[in-house]
VODREN-879981 format. One record per residue (C-alpha): residue in three letters; x, y negated, z negated. Coordinates in steps of 0.5 Angstrom, whole numbers. Each point is the difference from the previous one (the first is absolute). Layout:
// VODREN-879981
  code   east  north     up
   ala      X      Y      Z
...
***
This chain:
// VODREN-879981
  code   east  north     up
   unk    -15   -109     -1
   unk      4     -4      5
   unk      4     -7     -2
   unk      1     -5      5
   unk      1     -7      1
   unk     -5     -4     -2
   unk     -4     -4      5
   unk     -5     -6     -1
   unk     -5      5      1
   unk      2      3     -6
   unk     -2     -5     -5
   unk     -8      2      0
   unk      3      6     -4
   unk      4     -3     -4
   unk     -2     -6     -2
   unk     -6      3     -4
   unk      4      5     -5
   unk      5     -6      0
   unk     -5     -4     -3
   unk     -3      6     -4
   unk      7      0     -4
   unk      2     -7     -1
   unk     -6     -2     -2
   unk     -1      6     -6
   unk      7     -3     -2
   unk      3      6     -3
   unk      6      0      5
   unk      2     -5      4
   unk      3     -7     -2
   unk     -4     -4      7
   unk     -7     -4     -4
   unk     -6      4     -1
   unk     -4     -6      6
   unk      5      1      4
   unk     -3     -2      8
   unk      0      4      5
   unk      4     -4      4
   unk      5      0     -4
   unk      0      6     -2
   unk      1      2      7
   unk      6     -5      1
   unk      4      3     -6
   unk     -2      7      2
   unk      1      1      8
   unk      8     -3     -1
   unk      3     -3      5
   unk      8      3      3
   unk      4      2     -3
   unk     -6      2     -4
   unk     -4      6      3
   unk     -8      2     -4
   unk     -2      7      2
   unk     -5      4     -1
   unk     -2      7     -1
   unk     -6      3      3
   unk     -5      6      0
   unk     -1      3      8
   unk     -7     -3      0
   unk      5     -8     -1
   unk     -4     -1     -7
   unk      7     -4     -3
   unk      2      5     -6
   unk      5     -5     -3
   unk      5     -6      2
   unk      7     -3     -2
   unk      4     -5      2
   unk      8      0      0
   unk      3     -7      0
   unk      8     -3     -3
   unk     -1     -1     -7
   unk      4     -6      0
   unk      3     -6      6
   unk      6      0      2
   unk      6      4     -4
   unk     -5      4     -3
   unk     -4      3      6
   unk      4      6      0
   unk     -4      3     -6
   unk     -9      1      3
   unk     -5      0     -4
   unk     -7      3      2
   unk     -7      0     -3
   unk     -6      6      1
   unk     -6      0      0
   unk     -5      7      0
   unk     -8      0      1
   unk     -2      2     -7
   unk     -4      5      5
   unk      6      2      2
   unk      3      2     -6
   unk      4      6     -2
   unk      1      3      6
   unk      7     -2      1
   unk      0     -7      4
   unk      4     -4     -6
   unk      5      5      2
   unk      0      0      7
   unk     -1     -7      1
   unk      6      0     -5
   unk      5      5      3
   unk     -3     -4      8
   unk      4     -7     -3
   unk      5      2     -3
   unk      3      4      7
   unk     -3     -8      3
   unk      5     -3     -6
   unk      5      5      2
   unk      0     -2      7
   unk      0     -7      0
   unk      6      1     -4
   unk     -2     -3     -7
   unk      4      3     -5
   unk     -5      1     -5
   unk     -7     -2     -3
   unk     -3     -3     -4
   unk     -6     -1     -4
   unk     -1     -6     -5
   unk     -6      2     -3
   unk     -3      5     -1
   unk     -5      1     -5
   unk      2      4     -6
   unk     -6      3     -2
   unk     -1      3      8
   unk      3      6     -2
   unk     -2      4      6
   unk      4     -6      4
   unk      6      1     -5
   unk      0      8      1
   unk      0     -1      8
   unk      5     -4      0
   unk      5      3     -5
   unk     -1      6      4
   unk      2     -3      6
   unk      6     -3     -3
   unk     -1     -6     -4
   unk      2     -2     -6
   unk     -2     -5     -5
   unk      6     -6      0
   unk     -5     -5     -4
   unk     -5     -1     -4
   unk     -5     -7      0
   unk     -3      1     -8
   unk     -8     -3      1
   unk      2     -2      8
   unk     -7      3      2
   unk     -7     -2     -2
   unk     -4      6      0
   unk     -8     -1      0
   unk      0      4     -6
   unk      6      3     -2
   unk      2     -8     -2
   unk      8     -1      1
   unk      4      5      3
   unk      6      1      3
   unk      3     -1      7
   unk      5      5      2
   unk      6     -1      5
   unk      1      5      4
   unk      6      3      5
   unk      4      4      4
   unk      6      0      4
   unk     -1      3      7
***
């Protein structure tokens, strides 16, 4: 697996397991009819922002992640970073890799730390993966999330100085 810049090329091998996730609805807070078009202006960032994807040798588009600020302003030295895996693509170990991939980004753009502001407490495989990479839970949304059929869940905060 190889992790680059994504290109608007790659959007073909994304949108269709960006889709797939937020339509189930189980770990992403975006609306489950989200457009295309809009999906694809909220995923491929602008700079500061960057969006990468892993790819297999063959280009099939494992999975991708954006990095961005968290905050404007006096808050855009902390990042924030969403993640993406085809479900096709799923335990072979491209979270970890896209994870550990832009947290070296965010420590090159110079953030100070990251931040996630709402993880979905019942992704138990998302919250293993970022405790091992170093993140804690700084909060807690009780009910924050409306899971399709858990009901209401927790949203979790998460972070890590770089």
């Amino acid at each position: 697996m190889r992790i680059r810049a994504a290109t608007d090329a790659d959007w073909a091998g994304v949108w269709p397991f960006l889709r797939e996730i937020v339509v189930a609805g189980e770990t992403y807070t975006w609306p489950r009819d989200v457009t295309e078009a809009t999906a694809r202006e909220m995923w491929l960032v602008r700079p500061p922002g960057r969006t990468v994807v892993a790819v297999d040798p063959d280009g099939t588009v494992l999975g991708s992640a954006k990095l961005v600020p968290n905050q404007a302003g006096p808050g855009d030295h902390v990042a924030n970073a969403s993640f993406m895996v085809a479900p096709a693509a799923a335990g072979r170990g491209v979270g970890r890799a896209l994870g550990a991939h832009v947290l070296d980004l965010a420590r090159a753009d110079g953030y100070r730390a990251m931040q996630f502001n709402a993880v979905v407490a019942t992704n138990t495989r998302a919250v293993a993966l970022w405790r091992s990479l170093g993140f804690a839970v700084v909060g807690r949304i009780p009910e924050g999330f409306r899971h399709p059929s858990e009901g209401y869940v927790d949203l979790l905060v998460m972070h890590r100085r770089l």
